[in-house]
N, C-alpha and C positions, 0 to 999 in steps of 0.2 A: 325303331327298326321296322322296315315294313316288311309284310309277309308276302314272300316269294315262294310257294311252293310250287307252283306251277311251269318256273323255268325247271330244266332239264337240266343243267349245273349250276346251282344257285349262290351265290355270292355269299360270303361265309366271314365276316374278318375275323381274324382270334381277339382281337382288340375288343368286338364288340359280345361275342361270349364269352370271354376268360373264366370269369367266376362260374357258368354254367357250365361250360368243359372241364374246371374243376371238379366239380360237384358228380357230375356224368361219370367222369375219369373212378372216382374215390366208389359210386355204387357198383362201377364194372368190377373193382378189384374185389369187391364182398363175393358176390355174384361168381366170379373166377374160381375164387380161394376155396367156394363151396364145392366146385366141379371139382377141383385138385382134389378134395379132403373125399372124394368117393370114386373118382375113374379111373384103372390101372392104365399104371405108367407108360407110355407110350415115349418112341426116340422124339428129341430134339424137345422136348418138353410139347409138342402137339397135343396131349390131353386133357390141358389146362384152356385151352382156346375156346373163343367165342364163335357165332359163326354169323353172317347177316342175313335177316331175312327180308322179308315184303314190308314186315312192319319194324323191324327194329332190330335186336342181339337175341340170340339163343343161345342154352347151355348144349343144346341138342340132349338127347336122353342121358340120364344121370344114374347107375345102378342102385338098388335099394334094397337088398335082400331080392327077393322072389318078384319084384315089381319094380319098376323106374321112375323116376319123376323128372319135370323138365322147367328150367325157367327162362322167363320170356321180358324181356325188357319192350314194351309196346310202344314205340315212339311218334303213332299215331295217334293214339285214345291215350298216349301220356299213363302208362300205369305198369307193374310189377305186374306177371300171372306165374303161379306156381301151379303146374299142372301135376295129375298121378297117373301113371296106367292103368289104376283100378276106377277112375271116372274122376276123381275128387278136383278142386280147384279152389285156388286162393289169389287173392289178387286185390291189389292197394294203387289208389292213387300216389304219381312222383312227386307232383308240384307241392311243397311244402315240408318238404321232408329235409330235416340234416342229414348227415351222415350217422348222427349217432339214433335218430330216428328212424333210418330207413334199415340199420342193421338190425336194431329190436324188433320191428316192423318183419323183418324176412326171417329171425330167428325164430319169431312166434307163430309164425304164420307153418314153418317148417315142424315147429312140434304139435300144433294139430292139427299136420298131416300125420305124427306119428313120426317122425325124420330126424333122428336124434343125429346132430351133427356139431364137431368142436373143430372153430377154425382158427387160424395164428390172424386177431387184430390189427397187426401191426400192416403196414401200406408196403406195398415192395417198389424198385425203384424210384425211389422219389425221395426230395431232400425233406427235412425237418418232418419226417412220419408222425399222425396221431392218432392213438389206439383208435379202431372205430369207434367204439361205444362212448367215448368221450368227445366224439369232433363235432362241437353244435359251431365253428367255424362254417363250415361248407353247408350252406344249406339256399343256393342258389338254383332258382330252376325256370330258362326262361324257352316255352313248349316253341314259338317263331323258328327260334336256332336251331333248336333240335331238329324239328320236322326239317329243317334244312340241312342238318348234316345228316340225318336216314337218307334224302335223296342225294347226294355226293356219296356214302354208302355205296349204297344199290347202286349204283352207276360206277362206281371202282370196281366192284367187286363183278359183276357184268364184263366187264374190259380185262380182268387179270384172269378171269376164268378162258375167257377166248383166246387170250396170248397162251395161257398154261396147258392148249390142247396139242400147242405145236412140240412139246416135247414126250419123247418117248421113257427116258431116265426116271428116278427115282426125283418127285417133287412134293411138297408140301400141298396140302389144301390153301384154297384158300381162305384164311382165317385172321379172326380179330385178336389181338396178343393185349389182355386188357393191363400189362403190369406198365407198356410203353403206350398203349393206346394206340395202337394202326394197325394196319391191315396189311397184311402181307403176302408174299406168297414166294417158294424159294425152290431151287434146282441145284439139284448135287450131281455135281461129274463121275461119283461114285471111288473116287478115289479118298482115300485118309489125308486130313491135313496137319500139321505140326500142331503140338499139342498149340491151345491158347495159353495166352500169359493172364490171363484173368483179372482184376482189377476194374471192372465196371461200376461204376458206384452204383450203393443200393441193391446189389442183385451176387447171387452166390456164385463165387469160383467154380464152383462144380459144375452149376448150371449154366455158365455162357462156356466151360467147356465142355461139355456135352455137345451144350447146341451147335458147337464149331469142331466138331470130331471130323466132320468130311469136309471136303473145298464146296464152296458154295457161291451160289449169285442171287441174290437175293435182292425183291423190289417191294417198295411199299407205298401207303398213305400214311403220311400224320399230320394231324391236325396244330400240329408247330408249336416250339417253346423254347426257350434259351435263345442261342443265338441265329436260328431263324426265326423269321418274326411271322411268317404266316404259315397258311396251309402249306404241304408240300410232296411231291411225290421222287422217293430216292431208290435210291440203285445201288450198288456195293458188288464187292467181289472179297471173299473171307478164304483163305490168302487173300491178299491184292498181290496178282503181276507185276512184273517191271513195267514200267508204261503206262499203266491204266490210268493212273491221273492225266494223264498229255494228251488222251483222245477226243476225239472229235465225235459227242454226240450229238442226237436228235431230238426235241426242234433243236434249233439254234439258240432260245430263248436257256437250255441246259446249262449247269456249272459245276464243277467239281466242288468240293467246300473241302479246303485242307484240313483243316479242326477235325470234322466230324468224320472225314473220308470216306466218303461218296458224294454220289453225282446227285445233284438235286435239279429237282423242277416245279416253279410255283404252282398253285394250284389255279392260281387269279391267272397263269399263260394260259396254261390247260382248257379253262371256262371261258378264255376269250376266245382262245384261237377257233377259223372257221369249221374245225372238227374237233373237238377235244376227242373224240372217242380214236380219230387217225393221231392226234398230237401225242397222246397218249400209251397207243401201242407203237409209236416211233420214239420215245424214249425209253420203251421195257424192252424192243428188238434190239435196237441199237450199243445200250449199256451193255444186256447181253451179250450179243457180239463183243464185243471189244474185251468181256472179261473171257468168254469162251476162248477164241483164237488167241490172247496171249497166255490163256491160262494150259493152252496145248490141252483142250478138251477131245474128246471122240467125236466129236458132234457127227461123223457119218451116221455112227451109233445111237445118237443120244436124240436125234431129231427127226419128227415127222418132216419126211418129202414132199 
């Protein structure tokens, strides 16, 4: 694989990091589960999220009694940092580490900071889960890929931040959801939607209805699995309208996917096309539109003019 970090959307197959977006995937959910087991509870579960930075993920401040700490997944210099607010710092190289390494690794490292913390081992969404402390499975780490998904990263998150200025409504940050792995970012019409019927594999009845309490439209990055086979950027509407499958979005390169229901868009159009940054806010307007107006939103209300 040769090393592209220099393009500006750099070519990514899942094919060829599977085993290291594995591995990335399984530290993000350690890393998550610790911000959950210390940050009050926040709607739609937003206080469990990651955020992107310059260099990589952050837990962003983490409360601690009387002081904070914060953790940094460094996808540049490749390394864990555990920072404090009283100065202190810790911090391990990624490359080498299993899962069941890199959790002893972050647990010890937390209790000398003083950071007594007890989290559920167990993997959330995901099929065939193995306790961390046991999975010397995953222990794949190839730094090429990575530095090349931080810059697909920053460059999504760039682009969703720009689209999410045009709304005035109540919307989500936008943030990385380490339990599906993407990046998201979501607008609510402010209305309540019919309870959800729950049944997500891997992930609690409560928690996907919570996170579907109000109508929503929601758009993401994932970095693909199951039955898409690559990178991808989707769109939805929770209801879905009548209609919403049958429209006509932007680019052209767009699909609906019946299975998973929503609209998808590869990532390999996105990084060809001669704009991805216009390709790309013409697929987060567009799906938009199409769930706003059949979803009979206020949008006079709900949008910057």
């Amino acid at each position: 694989m040769s090393s592209t970090p220099h393009l500006p959307w750099p070519e990514l197959p899942t094919s060829e990091w599977r085993e290291t977006y594995a591995t990335l995937h399984l530290w993000t959910q350690i890393i998550g589960k610790i911000r959950t087991a210390r940050t009050p509870w926040l709607n739609h579960s937003w206080h469990v999220v990651l955020y992107v930075t310059a260099r990589g993920l952050t837990t962003s401040p983490i409360p601690d009694g009387t002081r904070s700490f914060q953790i940094d997944f460094d996808l540049i210099d490749h390394d864990l940092r555990i920072s404090t607010s009283d100065g202190e710092t810790r911090r391990f190289a990624l490359a080498g580490q299993s899962i069941a390494s890199f959790y002893a690794a972050v647990m010890a490292a937390l209790a000398e900071l003083g950071i007594d913390i007890v989290i559920d081992e167990m993997p959330s969404e995901l099929p065939e889960p193995i306790r961390f402390s046991l999975d010397t499975k995953h222990a794949s780490y190839d730094p090429d890929a990575v530095r090349r998904f931080l810059q697909i990263l920053v460059n999504v998150d760039r682009v969703f931040k720009q689209f999410r200025t045009g709304f005035l409504g109540k919307a989500s940050p936008v943030h990385f959801f380490w339990g599906s792995f993407d990046l998201a970012a979501t607008r609510f019409s402010g209305r309540r939607a019919p309870r959800h019927p729950g049944g997500v594999p891997n992930l609690s009845d409560a928690v996907v209805c919570e996170a579907y309490s109000h109508e929503v439209i929601s758009a993401g990055f994932w970095p693909g699995g199951g039955d898409v086979k690559g990178a991808a950027f989707y769109a939805y509407a929770a209801p879905e309208p009548p209609g919403f499958a049958e429209q006509k979005v932007q680019p052209a390169a767009a699909f609906y996917h019946p299975q998973i229901k929503e609209f998808l868009l590869m990532y390999d159009d996105v990084r060809r096309s001669a704009s991805p940054r216009e390709a790309l806010l013409s697929f987060l307007q567009s799906t938009y539109d199409a769930g706003a107006t059949l979803g009979h939103w206020d949008r006079k209300e709900l949008e910057r003019l």
